[in-house]
C-alpha positions, 0 to 999 in steps of 0.5 A, spaced: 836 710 579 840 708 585 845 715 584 838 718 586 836 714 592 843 716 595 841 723 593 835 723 596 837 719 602 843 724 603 838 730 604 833 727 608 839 726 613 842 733 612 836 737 611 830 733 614 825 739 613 826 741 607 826 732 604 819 733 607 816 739 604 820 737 597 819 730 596 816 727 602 809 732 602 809 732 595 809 725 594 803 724 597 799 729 594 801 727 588 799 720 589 793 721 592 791 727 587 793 721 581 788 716 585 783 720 586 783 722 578 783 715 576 777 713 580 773 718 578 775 716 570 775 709 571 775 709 563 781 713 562 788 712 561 791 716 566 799 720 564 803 722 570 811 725 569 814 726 575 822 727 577 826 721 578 827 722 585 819 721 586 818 715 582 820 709 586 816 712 593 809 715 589 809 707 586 808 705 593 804 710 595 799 709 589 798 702 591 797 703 598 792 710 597 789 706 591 786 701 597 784 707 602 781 712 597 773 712 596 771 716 591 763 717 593 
């Protein structure tokens, strides 16, 4: 894991646009597609396999976009 924090942080350093649009971006959509799915199947597990240089940040984002999101 911490290999692929390095990793990650080096490309974010070097190649800042292409750290947004495959990792940065991605964990977004990612995240608030998965909470959106959750709440409207409260009653469901929920699997989700993400590439390791995902996890750590997506775990964040989902708690933080399971607060803001309102399913109507």
């Amino acid at each position: 894991q911490e290999l692929i924090e390095q990793l990650i942080s080096e490309l974010a350093k070097r190649y800042p646009s292409i750290y947004k649009v495959l990792i940065d971006e991605r964990n977004h959509y990612m995240a608030k597609r998965l909470v959106v799915i959750a709440k409207k199947h409260p009653e469901q597990k929920i699997l989700s396999v993400v590439g390791a240089g995902h996890k750590k940040e997506m775990l964040d984002l989902l708690v933080n976009y399971n607060k803001t999101i309102d399913i109507v």
